[in-house]
N, C-alpha and C positions, 0 to 999 in steps of 0.2 A: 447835363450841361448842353447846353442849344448851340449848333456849330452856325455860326456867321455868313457861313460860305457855302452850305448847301444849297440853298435854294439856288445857287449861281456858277451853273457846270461852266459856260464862257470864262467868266472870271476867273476859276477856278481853272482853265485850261488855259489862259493867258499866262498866269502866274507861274505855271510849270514849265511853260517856256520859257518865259523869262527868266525862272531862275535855272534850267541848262546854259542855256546862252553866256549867263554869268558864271557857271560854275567850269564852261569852257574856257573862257577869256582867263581866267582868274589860273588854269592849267596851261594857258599855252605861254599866260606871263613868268608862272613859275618854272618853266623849261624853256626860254628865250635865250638866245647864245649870253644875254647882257647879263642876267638873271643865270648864269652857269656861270661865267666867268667872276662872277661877282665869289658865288658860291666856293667856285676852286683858288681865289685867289684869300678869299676868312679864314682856307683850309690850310694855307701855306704859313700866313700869314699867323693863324692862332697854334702852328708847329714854330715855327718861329720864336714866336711871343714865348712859346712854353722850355724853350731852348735852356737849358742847364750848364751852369759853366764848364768848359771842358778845357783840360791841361794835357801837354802832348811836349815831351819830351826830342829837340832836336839840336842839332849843332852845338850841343854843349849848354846848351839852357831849356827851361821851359816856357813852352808857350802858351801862355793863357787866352782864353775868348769866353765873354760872358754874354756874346748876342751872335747870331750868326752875321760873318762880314757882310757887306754892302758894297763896299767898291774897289774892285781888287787892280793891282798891279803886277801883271805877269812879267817878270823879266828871263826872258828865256821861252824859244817857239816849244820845248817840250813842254813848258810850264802851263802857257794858254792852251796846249793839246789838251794835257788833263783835267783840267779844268772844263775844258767843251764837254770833254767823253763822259762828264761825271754830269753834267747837264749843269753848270755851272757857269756860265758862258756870259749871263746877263748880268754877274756881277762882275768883271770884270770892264772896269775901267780904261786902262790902257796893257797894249803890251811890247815891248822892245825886243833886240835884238834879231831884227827880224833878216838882217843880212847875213844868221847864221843859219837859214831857213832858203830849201827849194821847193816852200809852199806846203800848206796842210794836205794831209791825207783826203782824199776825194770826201768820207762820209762826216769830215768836220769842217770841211774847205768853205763852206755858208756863213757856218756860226764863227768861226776863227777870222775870216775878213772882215767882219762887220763890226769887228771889236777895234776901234780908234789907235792910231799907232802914237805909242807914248812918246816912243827915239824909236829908227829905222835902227840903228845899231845900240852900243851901249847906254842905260839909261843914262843921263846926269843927272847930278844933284841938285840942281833948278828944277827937274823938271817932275822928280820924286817930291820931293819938298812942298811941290805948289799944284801938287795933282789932285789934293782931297782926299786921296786913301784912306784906308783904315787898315789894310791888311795888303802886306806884299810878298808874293810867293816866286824865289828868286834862283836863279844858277848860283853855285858857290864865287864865281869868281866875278860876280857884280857885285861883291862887298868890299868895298874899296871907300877912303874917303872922298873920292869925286864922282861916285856912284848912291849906294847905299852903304852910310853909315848905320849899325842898327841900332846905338845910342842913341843918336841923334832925330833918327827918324819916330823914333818911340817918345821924343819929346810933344812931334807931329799928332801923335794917335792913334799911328800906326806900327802892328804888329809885323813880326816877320817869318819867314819859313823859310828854310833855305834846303834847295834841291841839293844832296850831295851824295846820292847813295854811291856805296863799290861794290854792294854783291846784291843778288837779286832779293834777298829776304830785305835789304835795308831798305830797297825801291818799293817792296809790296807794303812795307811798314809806312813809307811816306803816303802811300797812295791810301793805305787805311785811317791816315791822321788826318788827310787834307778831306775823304769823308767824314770823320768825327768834327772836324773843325768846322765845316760846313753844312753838319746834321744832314750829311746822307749816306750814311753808312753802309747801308745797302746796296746801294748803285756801289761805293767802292768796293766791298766785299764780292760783287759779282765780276766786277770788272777783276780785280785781280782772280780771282776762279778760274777766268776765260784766260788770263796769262798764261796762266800756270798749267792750264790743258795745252794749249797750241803748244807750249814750248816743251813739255813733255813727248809728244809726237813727233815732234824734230830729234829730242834725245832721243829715241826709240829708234827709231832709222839708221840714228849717226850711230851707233851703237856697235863696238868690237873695230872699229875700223880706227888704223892709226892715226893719229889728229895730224894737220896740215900744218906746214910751218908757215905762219902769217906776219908779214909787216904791216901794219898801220902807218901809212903816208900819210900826215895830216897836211905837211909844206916841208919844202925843204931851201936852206939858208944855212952853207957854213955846217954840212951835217944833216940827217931828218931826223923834224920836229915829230914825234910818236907818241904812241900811250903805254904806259909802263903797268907794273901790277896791281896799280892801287886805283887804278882806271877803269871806270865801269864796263867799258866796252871790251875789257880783258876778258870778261865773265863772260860775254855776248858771243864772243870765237868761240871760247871752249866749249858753251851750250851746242854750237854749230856743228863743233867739230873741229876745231881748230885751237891751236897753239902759237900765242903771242911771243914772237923769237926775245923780245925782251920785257916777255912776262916777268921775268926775276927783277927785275929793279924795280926798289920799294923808297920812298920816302916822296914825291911829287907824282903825281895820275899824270902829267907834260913832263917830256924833256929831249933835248936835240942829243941824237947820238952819231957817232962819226961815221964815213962811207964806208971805213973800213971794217968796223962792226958788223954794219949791215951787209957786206961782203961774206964775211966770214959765218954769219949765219943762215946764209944760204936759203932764202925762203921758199916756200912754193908758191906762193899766191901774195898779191900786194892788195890789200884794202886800202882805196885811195877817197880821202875824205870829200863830198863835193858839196858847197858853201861859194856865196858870190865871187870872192875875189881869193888868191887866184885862182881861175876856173880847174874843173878836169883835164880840159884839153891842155893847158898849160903845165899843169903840174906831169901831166905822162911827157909834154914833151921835155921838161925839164930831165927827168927821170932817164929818157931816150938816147938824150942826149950829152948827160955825163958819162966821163971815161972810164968812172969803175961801173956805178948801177948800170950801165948796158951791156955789161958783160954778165950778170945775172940769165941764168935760164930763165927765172920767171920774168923777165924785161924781154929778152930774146921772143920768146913763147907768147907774152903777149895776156901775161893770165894777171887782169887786173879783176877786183871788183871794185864797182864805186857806187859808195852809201852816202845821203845827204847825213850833216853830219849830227841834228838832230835826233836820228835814228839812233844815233851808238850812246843819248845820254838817258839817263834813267827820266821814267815818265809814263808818256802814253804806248811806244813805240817797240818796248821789250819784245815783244812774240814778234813781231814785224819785222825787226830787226835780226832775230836767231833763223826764221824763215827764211830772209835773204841772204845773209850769211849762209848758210849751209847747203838752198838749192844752188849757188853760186860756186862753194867748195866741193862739193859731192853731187854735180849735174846726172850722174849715172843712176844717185836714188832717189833724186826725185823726180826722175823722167816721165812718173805716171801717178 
């Protein structure tokens, strides 16, 4: 067969260039950020697309999802923590209750601002109702009818989740649902890993030494307003090292006990909760300033800790909170 292009080394060297030159272009188009992005978002997107209905057992019902959510409604700052930590952050829509919040933690504080405030404090039901949701993941005690109704809001199209754990397995189980529910199981399975080491290492330390008697001052009116046993931050002293003086009462996680109680059980150390209104300052000097709690050695001494109050709920916060609890009860081991 007679080749065309022999006789024609120019031409034949033109063409060689020309076709590198094209075989360049045609390489720097397929790795161009446009041309990646395109790439990594078919990748999301056809994970997505292939997404499998998943049912997830909570608050007494089940909760179905046959897409992964799109536009979520955090009520509750532990709830948009989770959510961030899980890289979940762009689906959420709005989030509330943010005046029970003294700010995200530094390495979510970016992606947690930027997410549009649904209500500064408790959501309403205006504002749940006409927000577009599909999916709201919520404190317990924003189920209310002037909040989230979950009947009603499922008329909407939207699903619910409700944060309510009281011992730390039922918090690590939330944290593995809200990865199944949002197909990233992964990220939660590692996330809880990392709990459950950090807080192990706290237990390790606190270890043989006799637990501390702790009140929990959340406000106090006519009595202090505390957390009893059914209260997840009951679990978060004990991790520490510490002993809830009215761990034993069970039926509401809230409830106001009289001065005389808290007299009578004598604590070592006061966890005083800090949340916009009333501040720290104001609740010690409430504290300082009544005629029996200042009679307390631990009020006299001066031995408060104060945790925003975020921290003490199930969520993002667990090891954070056993940490601070315990270098705060036990300053002697963790002095290094």
């Amino acid at each position: 067969m007679i080749n065309p292009l022999k006789n024609h080394p120019k031409l034949v060297d033109g063409l060689l260039k020309a076709g590198l030159a094209l075989s360049v272009a045609c390489l720097i188009a397929a790795v161009s950020p446009i041309n990646v992005f395109a790439a990594q978002n078919a990748e999301v997107q056809m994970t997505e697309t292939q997404f499998a209905s998943v049912t997830v057992s909570n608050d007494g019902r089940e909760v179905t999802v046959t897409a992964v959510p799109q536009k979520v409604l955090t009520l509750g700052p532990n709830t948009t923590e989770l959510m961030v930590a899980l890289g979940l952050g762009d689906k959420v829509i709005g989030r509330s209750l943010v005046n029970h919040s003294r700010g995200p933690l530094p390495e979510w504080k970016e992606a947690v601002e930027a997410i549009p405030q649904l209500n500064y404090g408790s959501a309403t039901r205006e504002a749940v109702l006409t927000s577009g949701a599909d999916f709201i993941y919520t404190v317990d005690w924003e189920i209310s009818d002037q909040g989230v109704d979950i009947d009603e809001v499922k008329k909407y199209g939207m699903n619910v989740y409700v944060n309510k754990a009281t011992t730390l397995e039922e918090a690590y189980q939330e944290v593995e649902d809200i990865g199944r529910l949002f197909n990233v199981s992964e990220k939660a399975e590692a996330f809880v890993a990392d709990q459950k080491a950090r807080i192990k290492r706290v237990v390790d330390r606190v270890a043989g030494s006799a637990p501390k008697k702790v009140l929990v001052f959340d406000s106090g009116a006519r009595g202090v307003f505390t957390a009893t046993g059914p209260n997840f931050e009951t679990q978060l002293i004990e991790l520490a090292g510490g002993k809830n003086i009215f761990g034993h009462l069970t039926g509401k996680a809230w409830t106001t006990v009289s001065y005389e109680d808290v007299m009578a059980a004598d604590p070592d150390v006061i966890v005083i909760h800090d949340y916009d209104q009333p501040s720290v300052e104001t609740k010690i000097r409430e504290i300082e300033s009544h005629p029996l709690l200042s009679l307390l050695p631990a009020v006299q001494e001066k031995r408060y800790v104060t945790i925003t109050l975020e921290s003490v709920l199930p969520g993002s916060r667990m090891a954070y909170a056993v940490e601070r609890l315990a270098e705060a009860f036990w300053p002697e081991k963790f002095a290094n």
